[in-house]
N, CA, C and O atoms as a Tinker XYZ file with bonds, in Angstrom:
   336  protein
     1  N      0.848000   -1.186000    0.000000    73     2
     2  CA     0.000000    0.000000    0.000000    64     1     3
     3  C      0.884000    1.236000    0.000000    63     2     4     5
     4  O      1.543000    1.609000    0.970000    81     3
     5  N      0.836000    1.782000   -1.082000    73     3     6
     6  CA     1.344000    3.143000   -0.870000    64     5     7
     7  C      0.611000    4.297000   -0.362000    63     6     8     9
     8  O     -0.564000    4.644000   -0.482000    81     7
     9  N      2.016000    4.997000    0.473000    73     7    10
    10  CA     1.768000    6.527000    1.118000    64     9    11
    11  C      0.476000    7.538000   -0.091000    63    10    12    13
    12  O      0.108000    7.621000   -1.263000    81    11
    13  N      0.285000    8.021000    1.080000    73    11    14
    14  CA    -0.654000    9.420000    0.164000    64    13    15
    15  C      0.001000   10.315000    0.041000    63    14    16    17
    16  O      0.565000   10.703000    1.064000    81    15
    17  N      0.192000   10.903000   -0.956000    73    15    18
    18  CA     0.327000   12.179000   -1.115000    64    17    19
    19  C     -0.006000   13.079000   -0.873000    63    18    20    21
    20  O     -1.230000   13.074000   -1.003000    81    19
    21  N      0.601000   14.682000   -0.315000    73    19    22
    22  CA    -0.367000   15.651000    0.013000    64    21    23
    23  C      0.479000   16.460000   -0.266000    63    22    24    25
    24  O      1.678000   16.187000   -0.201000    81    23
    25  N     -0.168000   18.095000   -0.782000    73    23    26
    26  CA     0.299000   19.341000   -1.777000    64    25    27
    27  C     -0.229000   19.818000   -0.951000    63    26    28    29
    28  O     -1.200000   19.544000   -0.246000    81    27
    29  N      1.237000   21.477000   -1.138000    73    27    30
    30  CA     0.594000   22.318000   -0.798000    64    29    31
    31  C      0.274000   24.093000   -1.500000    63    30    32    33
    32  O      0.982000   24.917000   -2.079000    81    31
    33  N     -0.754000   24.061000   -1.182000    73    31    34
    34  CA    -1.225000   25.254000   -2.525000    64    33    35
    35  C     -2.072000   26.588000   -2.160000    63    34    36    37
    36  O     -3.001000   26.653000   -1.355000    81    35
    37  N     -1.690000   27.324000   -2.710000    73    35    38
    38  CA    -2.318000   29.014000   -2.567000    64    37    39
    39  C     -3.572000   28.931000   -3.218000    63    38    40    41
    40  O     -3.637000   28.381000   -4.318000    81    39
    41  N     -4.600000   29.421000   -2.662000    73    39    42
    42  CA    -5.961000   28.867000   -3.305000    64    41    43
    43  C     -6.143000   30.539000   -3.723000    63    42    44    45
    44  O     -5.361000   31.282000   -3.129000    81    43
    45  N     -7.030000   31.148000   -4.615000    73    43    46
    46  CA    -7.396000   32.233000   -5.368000    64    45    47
    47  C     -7.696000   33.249000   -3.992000    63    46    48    49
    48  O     -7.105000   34.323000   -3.883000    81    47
    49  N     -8.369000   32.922000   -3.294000    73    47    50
    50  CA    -8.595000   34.098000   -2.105000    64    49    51
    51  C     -7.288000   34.064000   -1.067000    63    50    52    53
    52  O     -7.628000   34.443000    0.054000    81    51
    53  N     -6.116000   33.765000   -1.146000    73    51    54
    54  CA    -4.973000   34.038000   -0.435000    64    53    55
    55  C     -4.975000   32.801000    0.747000    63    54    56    57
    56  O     -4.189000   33.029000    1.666000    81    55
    57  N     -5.536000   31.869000    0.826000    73    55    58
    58  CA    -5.245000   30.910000    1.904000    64    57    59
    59  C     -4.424000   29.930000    1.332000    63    58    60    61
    60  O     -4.573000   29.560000    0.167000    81    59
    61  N     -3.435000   29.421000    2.199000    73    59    62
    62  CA    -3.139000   28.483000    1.772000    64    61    63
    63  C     -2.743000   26.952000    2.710000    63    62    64    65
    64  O     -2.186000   26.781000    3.794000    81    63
    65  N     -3.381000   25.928000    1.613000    73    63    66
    66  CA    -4.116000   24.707000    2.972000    64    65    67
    67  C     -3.086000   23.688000    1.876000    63    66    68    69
    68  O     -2.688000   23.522000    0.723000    81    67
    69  N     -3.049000   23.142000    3.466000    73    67    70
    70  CA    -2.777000   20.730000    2.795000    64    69    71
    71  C     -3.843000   20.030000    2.485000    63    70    72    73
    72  O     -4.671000   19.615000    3.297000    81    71
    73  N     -3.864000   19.848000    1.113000    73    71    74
    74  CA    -4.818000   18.487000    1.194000    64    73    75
    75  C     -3.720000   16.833000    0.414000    63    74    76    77
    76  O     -2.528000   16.574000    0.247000    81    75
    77  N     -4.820000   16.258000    0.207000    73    75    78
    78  CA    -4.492000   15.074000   -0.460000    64    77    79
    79  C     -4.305000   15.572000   -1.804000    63    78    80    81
    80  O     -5.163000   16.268000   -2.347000    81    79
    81  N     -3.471000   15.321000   -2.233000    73    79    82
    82  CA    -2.877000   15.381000   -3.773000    64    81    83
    83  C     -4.090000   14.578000   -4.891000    63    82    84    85
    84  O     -4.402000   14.927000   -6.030000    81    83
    85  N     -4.530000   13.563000   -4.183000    73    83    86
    86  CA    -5.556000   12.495000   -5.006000    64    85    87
    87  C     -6.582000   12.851000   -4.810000    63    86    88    89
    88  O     -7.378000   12.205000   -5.492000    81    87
    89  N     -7.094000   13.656000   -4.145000    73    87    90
    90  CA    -8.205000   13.310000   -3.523000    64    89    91
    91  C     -9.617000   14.934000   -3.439000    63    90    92    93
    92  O     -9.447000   16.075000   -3.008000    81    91
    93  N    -10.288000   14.583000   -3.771000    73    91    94
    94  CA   -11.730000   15.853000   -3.874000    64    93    95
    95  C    -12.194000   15.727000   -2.065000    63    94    96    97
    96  O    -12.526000   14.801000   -1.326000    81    95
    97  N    -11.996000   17.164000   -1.916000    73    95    98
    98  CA   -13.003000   17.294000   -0.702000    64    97    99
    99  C    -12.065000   18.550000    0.552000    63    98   100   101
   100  O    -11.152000   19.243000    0.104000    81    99
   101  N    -12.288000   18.604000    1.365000    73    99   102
   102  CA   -11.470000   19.649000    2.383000    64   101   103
   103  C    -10.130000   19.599000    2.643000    63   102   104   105
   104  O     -9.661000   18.469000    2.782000    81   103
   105  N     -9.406000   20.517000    2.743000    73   103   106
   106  CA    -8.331000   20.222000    3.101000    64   105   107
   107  C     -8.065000   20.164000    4.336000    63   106   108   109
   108  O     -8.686000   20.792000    5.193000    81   107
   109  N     -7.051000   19.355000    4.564000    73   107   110
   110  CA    -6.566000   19.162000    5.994000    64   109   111
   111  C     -6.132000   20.326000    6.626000    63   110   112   113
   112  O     -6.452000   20.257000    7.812000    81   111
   113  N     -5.497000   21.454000    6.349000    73   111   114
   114  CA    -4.840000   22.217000    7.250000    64   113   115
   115  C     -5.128000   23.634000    6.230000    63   114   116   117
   116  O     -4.795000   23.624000    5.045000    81   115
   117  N     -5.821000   24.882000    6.910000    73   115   118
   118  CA    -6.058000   26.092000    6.132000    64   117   119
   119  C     -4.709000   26.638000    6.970000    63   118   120   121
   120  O     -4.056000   26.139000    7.887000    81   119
   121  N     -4.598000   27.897000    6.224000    73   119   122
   122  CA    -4.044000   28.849000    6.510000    64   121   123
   123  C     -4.383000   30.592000    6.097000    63   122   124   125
   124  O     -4.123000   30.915000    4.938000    81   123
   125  N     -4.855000   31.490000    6.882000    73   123   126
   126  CA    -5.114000   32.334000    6.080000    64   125   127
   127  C     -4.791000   33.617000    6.908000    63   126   128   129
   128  O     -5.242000   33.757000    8.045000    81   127
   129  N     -4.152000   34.366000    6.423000    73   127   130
   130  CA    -3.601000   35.110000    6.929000    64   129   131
   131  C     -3.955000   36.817000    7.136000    63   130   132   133
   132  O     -4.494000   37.154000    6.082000    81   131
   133  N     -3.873000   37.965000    8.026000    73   131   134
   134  CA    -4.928000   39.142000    8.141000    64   133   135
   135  C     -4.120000   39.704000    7.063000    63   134   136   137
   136  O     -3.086000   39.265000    6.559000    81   135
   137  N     -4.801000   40.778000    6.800000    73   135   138
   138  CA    -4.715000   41.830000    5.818000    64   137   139
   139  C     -3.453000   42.412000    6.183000    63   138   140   141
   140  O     -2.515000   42.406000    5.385000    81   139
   141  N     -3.355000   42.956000    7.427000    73   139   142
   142  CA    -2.116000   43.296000    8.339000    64   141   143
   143  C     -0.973000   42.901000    7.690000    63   142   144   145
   144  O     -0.177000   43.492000    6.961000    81   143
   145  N     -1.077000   41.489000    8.214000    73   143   146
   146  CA     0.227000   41.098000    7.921000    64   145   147
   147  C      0.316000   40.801000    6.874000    63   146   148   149
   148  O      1.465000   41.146000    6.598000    81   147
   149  N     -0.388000   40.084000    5.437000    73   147   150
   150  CA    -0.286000   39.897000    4.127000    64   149   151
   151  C      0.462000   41.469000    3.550000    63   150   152   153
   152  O      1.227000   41.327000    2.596000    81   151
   153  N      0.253000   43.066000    4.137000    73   151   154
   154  CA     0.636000   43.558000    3.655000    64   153   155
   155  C      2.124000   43.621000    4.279000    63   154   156   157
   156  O      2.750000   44.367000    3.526000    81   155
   157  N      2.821000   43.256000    5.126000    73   155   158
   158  CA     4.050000   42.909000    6.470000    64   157   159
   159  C      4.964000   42.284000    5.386000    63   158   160   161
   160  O      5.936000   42.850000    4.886000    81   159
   161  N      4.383000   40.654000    5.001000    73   159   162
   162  CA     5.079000   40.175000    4.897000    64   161   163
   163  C      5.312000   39.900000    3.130000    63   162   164   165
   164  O      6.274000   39.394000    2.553000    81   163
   165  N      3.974000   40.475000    2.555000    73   163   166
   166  CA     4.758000   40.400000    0.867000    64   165   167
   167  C      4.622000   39.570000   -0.150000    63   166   168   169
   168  O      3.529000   39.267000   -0.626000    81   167
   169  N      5.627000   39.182000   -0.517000    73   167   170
   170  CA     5.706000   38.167000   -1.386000    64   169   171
   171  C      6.347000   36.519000   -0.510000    63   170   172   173
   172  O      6.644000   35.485000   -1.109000    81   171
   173  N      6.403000   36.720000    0.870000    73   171   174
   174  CA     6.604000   35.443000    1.690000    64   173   175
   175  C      5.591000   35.027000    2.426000    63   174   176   177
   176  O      5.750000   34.887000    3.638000    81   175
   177  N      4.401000   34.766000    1.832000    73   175   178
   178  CA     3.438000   34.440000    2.812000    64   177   179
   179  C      2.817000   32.898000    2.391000    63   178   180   181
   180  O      1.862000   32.329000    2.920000    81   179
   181  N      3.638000   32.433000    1.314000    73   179   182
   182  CA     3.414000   30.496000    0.999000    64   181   183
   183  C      4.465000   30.601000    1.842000    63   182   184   185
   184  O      4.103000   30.459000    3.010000    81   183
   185  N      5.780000   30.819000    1.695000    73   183   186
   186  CA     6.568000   30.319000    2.505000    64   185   187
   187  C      6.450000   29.923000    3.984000    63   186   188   189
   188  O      6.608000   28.854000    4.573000    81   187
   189  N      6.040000   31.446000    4.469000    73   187   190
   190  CA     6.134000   30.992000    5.889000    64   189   191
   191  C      4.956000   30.588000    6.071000    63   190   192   193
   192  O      4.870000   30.149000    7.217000    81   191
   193  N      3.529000   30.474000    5.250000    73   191   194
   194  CA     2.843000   29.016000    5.309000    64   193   195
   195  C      3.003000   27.947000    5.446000    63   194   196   197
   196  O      2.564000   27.240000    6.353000    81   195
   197  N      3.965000   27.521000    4.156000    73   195   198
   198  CA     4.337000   26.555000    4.640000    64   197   199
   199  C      5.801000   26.025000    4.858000    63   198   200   201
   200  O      6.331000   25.188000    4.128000    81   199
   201  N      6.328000   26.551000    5.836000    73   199   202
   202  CA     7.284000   26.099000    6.948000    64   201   203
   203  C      5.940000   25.733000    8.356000    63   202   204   205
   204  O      5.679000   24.640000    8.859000    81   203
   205  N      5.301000   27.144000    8.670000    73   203   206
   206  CA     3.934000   26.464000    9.685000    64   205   207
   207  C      3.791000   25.003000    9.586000    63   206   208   209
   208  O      4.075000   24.056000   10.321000    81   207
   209  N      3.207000   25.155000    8.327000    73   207   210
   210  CA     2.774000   23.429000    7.916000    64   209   211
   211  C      3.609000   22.517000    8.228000    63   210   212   213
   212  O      3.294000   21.676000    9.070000    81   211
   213  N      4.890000   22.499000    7.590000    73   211   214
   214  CA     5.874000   21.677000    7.710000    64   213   215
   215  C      5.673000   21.867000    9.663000    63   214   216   217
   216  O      4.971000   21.295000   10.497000    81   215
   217  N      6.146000   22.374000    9.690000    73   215   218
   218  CA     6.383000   22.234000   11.424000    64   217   219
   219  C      5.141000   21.697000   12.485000    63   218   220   221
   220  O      5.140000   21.500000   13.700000    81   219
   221  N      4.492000   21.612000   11.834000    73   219   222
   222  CA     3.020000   21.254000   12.583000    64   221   223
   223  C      2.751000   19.697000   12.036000    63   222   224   225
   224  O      1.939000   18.929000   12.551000    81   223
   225  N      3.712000   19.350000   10.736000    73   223   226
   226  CA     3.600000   17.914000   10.749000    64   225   227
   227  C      4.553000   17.264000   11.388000    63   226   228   229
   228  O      4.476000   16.060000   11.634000    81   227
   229  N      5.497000   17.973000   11.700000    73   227   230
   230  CA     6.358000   17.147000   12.232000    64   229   231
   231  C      6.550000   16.976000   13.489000    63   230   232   233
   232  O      7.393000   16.205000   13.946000    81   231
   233  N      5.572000   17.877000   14.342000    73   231   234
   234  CA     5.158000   17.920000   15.368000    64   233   235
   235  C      3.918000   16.683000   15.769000    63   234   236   237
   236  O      3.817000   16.091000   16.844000    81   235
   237  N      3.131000   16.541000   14.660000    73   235   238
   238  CA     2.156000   15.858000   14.761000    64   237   239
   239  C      2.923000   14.353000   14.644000    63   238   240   241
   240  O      2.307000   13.374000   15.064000    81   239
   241  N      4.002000   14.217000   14.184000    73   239   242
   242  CA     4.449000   12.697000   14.014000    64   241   243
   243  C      5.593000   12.247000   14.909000    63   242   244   245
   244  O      5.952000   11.102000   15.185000    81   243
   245  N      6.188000   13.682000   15.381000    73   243   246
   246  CA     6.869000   13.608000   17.332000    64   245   247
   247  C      6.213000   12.689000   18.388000    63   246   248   249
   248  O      6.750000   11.844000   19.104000    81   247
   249  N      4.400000   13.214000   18.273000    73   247   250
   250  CA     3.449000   13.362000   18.899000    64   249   251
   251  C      2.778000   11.469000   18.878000    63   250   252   253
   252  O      2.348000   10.623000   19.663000    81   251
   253  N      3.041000   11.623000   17.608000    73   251   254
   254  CA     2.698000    9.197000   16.765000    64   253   255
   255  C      3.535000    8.836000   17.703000    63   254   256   257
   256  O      3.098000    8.176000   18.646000    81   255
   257  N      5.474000    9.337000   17.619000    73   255   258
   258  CA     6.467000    8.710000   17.997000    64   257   259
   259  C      6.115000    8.848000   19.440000    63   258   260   261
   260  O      7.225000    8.905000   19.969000    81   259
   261  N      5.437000    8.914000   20.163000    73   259   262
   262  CA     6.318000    9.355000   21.417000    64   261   263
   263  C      4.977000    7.898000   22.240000    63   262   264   265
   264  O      5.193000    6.840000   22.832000    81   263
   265  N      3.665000    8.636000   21.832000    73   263   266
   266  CA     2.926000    7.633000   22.176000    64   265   267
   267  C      3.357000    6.247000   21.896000    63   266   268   269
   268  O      3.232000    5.374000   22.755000    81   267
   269  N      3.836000    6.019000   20.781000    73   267   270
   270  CA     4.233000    4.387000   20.020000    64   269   271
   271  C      5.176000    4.175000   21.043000    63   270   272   273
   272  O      5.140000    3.064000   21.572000    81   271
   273  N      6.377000    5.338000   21.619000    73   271   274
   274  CA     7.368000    4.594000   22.314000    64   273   275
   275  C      6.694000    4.126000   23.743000    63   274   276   277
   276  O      6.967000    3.110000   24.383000    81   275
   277  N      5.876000    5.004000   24.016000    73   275   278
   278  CA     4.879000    4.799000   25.610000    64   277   279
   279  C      4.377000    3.351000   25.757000    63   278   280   281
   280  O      4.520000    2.640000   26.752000    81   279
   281  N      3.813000    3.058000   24.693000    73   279   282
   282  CA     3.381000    1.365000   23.994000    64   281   283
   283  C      3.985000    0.915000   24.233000    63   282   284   285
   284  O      3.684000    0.152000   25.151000    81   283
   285  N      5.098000    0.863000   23.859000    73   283   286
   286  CA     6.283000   -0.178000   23.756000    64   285   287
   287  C      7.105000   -0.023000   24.949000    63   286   288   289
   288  O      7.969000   -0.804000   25.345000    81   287
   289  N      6.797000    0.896000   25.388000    73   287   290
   290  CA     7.658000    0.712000   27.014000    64   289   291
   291  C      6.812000    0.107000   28.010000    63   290   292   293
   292  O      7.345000   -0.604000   28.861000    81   291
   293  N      5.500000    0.301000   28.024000    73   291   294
   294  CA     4.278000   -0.266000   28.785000    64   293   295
   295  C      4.276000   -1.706000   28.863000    63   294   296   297
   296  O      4.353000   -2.447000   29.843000    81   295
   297  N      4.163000   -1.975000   27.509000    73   295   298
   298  CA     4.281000   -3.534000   26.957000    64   297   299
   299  C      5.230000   -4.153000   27.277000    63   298   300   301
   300  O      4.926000   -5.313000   27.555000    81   299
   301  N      6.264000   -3.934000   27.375000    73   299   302
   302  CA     7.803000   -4.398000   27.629000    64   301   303
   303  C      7.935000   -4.502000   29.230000    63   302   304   305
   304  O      8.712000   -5.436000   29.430000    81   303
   305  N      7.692000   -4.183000   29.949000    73   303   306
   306  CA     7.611000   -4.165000   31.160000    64   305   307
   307  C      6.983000   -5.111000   32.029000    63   306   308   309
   308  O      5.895000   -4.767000   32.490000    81   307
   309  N      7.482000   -6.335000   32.381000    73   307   310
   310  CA     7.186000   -7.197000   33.741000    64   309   311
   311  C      7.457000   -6.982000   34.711000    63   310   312   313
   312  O      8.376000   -6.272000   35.117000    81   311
   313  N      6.411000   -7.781000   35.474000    73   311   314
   314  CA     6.470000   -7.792000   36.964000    64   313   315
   315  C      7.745000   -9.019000   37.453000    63   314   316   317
   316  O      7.484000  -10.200000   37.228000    81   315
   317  N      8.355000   -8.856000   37.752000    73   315   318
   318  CA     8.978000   -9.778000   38.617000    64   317   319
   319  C      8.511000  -10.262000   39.764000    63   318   320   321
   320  O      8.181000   -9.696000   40.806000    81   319
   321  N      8.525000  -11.412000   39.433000    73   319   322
   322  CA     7.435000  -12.158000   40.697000    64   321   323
   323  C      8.009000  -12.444000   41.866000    63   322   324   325
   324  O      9.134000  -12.930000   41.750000    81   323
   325  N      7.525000  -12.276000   43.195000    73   323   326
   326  CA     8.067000  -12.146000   44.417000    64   325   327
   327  C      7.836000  -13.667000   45.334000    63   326   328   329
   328  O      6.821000  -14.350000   45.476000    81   327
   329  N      9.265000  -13.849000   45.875000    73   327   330
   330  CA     8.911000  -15.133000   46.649000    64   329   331
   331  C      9.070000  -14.675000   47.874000    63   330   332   333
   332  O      9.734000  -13.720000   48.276000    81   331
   333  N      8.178000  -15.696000   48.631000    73   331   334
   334  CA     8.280000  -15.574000   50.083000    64   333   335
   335  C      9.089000  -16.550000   50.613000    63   334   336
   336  O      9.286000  -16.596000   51.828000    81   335
């Protein structure tokens, strides 16, 4: 089974979201930014979109790792049985 793919793209009204590369329907992650700062920051506002993005997935898969290791430390763990 292969991975999904997911793009990321500036949509016509200035947001810019993750979705599935394959796939029709919402995207996973918007981004949209105030007037304020769209005028601040310019012509860098995919970018530091998506670095956000980037950093919020890799946060989100810190977040897989850490629980999976909790699992596996839980699991791994016997009682040593006590004699009298």
């Amino acid at each position: 089974m292969s991975s999904p793919l997911y793009e990321i793209v500036e949509l016509a009204n200035g947001d810019v979201v993750l979705q599935r590369a394959d796939e029709e329907g919402a995207p996973l992650v918007s981004i949209r930014f105030s007037a304020e700062t769209l005028s601040y920051m310019q012509e860098g506002t995919f970018d530091v979109a998506k670095a956000m993005i980037e950093a919020g997935m890799e946060a989100a898969s810190d977040l897989v790792f850490d629980a999976e290791s909790d699992l596996m430390d839980d699991s791994m763990v016997t009682e040593t049985p006590v004699y009298h």
